[in-house]
N, C-alpha and C positions, 0 to 999 in steps of 0.2 A: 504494500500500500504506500501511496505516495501522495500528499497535497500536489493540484494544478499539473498531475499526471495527464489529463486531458489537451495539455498543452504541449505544441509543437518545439521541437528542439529549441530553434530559432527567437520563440518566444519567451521560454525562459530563459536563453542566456541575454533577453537584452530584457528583462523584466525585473533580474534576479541579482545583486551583487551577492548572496550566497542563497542557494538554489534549497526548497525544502528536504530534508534527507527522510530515505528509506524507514519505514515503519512496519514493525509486526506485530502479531498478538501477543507475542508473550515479552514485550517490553516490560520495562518497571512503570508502575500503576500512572506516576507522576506525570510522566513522558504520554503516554496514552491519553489521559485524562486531558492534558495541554492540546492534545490534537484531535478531541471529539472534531470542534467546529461544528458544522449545522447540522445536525440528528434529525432526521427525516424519517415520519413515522409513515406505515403501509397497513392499510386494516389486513387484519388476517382474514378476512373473506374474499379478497381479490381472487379472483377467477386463475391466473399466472403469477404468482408472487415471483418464482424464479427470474420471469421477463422483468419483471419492476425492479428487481434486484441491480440486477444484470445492465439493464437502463439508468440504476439511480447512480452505479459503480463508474460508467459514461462518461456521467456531466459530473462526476468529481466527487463524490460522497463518499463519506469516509466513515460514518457511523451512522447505522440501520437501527430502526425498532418494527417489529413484526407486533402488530399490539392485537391482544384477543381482548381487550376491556374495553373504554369507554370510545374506541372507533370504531364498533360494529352493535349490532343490536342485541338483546339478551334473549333471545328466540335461536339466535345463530352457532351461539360458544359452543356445543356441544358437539354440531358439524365441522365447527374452525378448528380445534385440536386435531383432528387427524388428518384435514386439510393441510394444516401448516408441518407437520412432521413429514406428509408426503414430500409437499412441493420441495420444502429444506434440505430434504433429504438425498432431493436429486442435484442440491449442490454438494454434498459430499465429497471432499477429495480435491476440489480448485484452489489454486493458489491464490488466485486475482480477485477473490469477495473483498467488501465493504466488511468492516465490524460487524458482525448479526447477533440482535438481542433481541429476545421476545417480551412483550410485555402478556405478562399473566394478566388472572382475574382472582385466582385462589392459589395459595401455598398447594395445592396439590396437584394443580394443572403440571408444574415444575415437574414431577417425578412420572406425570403420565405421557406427557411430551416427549421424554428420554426413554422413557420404557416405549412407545410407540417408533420413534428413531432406532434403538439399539445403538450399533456403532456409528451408523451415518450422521449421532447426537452432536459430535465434536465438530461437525460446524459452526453450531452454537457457541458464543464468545463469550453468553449472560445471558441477565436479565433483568428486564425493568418489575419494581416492585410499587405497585401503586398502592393509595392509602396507608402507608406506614407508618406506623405509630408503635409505641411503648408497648402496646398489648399483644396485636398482632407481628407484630415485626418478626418475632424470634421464628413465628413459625415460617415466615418465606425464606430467613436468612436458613435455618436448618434445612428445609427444605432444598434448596442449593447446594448446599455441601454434603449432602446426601447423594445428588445428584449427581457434584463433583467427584464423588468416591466410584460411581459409577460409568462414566466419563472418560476416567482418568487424565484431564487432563484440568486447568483453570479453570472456571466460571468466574466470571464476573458478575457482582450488581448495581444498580443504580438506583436506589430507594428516593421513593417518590414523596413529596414532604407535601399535605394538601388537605389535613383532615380538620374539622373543625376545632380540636384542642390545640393546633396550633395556632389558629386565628383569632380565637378569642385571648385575649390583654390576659385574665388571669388566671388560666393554664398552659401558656404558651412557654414560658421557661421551664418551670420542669415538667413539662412533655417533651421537649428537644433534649433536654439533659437526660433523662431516661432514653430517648434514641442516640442522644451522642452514646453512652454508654452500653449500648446494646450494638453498635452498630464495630466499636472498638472492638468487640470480640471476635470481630470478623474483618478487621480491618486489613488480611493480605487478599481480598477481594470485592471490596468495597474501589468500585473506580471513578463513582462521582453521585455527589446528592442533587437529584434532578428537585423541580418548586412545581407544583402543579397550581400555578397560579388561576387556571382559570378555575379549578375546585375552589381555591381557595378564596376567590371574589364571589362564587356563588351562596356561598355561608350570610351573605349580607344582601343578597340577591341582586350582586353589581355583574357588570362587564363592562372592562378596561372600549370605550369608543374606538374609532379610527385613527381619529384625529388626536387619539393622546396618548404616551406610553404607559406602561405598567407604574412608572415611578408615581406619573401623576394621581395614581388612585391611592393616595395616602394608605386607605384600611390594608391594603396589599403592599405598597412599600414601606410601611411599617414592620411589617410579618418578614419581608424579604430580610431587613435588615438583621432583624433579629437572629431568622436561620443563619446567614453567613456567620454572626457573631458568633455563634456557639458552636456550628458544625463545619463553619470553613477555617478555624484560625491556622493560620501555616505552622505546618512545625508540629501542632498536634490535633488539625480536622483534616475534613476532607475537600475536593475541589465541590465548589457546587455550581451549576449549572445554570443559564438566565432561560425564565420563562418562556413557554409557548409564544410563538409569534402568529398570530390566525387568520391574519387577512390578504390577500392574493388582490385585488380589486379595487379598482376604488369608483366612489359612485360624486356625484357633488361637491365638492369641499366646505366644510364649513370656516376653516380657519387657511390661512396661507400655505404652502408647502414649504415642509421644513428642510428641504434642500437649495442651498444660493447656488445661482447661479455660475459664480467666480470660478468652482475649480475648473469646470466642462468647456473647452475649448469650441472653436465651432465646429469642428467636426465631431462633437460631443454630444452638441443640443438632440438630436437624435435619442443617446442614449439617459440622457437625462428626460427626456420627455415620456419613455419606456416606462421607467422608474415609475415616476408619477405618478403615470397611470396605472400600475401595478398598485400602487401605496405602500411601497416600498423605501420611500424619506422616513415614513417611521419608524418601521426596521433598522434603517439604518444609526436612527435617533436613537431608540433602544439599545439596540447593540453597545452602542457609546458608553452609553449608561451603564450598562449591565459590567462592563468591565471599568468603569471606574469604582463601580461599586464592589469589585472585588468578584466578579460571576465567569463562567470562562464556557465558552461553545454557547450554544442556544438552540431550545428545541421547536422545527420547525414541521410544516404540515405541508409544501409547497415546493415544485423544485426550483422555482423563478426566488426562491430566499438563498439557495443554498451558495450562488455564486457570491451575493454580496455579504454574508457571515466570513466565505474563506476571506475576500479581498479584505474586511476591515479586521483580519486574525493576520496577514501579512505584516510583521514587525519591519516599521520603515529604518531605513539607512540611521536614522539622525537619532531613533530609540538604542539602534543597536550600538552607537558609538557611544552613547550617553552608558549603557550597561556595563560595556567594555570600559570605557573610563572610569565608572563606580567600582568596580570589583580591580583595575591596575590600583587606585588610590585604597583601598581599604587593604590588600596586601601591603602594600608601603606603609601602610601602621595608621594608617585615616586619615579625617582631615573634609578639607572642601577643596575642590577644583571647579575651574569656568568649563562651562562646556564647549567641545571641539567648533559646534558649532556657533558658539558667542552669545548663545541670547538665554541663559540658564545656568542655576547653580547644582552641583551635584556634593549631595554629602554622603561618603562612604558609606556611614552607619545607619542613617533610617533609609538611605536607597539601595542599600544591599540585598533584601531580601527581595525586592522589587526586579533588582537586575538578574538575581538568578533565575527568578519565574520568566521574566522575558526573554532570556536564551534558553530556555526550555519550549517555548512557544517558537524560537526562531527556527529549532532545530526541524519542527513541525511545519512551518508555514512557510520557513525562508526569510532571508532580507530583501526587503525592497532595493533595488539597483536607485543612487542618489536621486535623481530625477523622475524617478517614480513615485508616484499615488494611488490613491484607490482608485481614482475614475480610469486608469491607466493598468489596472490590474483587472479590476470589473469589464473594461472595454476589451479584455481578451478572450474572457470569457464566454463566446460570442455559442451560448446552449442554444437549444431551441425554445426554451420555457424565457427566455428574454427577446424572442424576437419576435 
């Protein structure tokens, strides 16, 4: 697996002053988790999963979820489990798949799904674990390492944070400290805590508009904050993931587009008008967000998302000189340095921890070459779900 694998030689060496590097399954969790990028979910009732696979692997995806839960209806789950263990099954044995996680609906879908596979299981990379909480949790995480034992090889999970005790102000902390501490026991296969934020706006009976991102719905960016505080802290949580992105369309505007004009050249205005009309400015608004807030990949429903998550996961030239400078100065014993590029300060010690996660993400997505940007990384991109 590779980031902007979809891309011609030619275009990475003049997109790229250092080109994304090679990825496998069985990396260290850190490394992986840095290179989700945009998690593109597939109901597990699609007629060809293997084709949408195979098509999402294409246009650049790098992590799958097969979901039997809230993308298909509840009349269906009983035919989708051995739907989806066929179709899986007939990838068995390729080198070239995307990540593949299945999202369950019950701790024991897990062990029916592997017992209906047998060996052709180890396709399987995980699993997404929705509704997780303090009570049920233990039975998905066992559940899995049950599985794992049968397997033999990794499972991954990605527990899904979304249930009404986290949203409510006064059992939201120790609901997550009871999952931080449940999930620690299982922490050499924990690879990321996904936010089911639109679960969790529906507790209040919201949903985040068009026109605005997740941050702006205070009741949900309050809850966001919190989760990272407890289950992302570096050093001793886990990575966690930014919210569902769900809209593909856009109809009227009520408010201005949150995309200027400035970067898009004129042979751009094209692809900025794309955008647009996609409502794809707030994805890209979000995105922003989600990783100044400390969030890292983003889970999407759409493959017209998936190019512009990797572009703005491309660590530009001017970050990666700024990291490389933060980590030469804090070996030489600390301190402050001006940046290479003059207009910023860098202090060894509270940007330290910053610049190693960013050459972990560059290792994953690459450096942007000096005179690159997003609209210049995005404009390579040229899938069919953008044209």
């Amino acid at each position: 697996m590779r980031h902007f694998h979809q891309l011609d030689a030619t275009d990475r060496a003049r997109l790229f002053f250092r080109a994304p590097q090679e990825l496998h399954r069985d990396d260290p969790l850190e490394r992986l988790s840095q290179a989700l990028g945009a998690t593109l979910y597939v109901p597990a009732t699609r007629r060809d999963i293997v084709a949408d696979l195979l098509r999402m692997r294409d246009q650049g995806v790098v992590s799958t979820v097969v979901c039997l839960e809230d993308a298909i209806p509840d009349g269906a789950v009983e035919q989708a489990v051995p739907h989806v263990a066929e179709q899986l099954g007939r990838l068995a044995g390729r080198t070239d798949l995307p990540l593949i996680f299945v999202r369950v609906r019950e701790p024991e879908q897990v062990g029916r799904l592997v017992d209906l596979m047998g060996e052709q299981a180890g396709v399987i990379d995980g699993f997404v674990l929705p509704k997780f909480s303090s009570v049920r949790g233990a039975e998905y995480l066992d559940a899995v390492a049950e599985a794992e034992s049968v397997v033999g090889r990794r499972l991954l999970v990605m527990p899904v944070i979304e249930t009404p005790e986290v949203m409510y102000r006064e059992s939201r902390l120790p609901e997550l400290e009871e999952i931080r501490s449940l999930l620690h026991k299982h922490e050499q296969r924990v690879l990321a805590v996904r936010i089911g934020a639109t679960d969790l706006a529906s507790v209040f009976a919201l949903r985040r508009p068009r026109d605005l991102t997740m941050y702006d719905v205070r009741l949900v960016a309050g809850t966001v904050t919190d989760i990272v505080n407890v289950l992302g802290r570096p050093g001793s949580g886990f990575p966690v993931t930014g919210p569902v992105w769900e809209y593909f369309t856009a109809p009227d505007r009520l408010f201005k587009p949150q995309l200027r004009e400035s970067p898009f050249g004129p042979d751009d205005r094209e692809l900025r008008a794309r955008l647009l009309a996609r409502d794809l400015d707030g994805l890209i608004r979000e995105v922003l967000l989600d990783r100044a807030n400390g969030l890292v990949g983003k889970t999407v429903i759409h493959p017209s998302h998936v190019p512009v998550v990797h572009a703005l996961s491309v660590v530009s030239h001017e970050e990666y000189d700024d990291a490389l400078g933060v980590l030469a100065t804090h070996e030489g014993g600390g301190g402050v340095s001006r940046s290479a590029y003059r207009n910023k300060m860098n202090e060894a010690n509270p940007h330290r921890a910053w610049a190693e996660r960013l050459l972990i993400r560059a290792d994953a997505f690459g450096v942007a070459a000096p005179e690159i940007g997003f609209v210049d990384l995005l404009a390579a991109c040229q899938v069919e779900s953008l044209l």
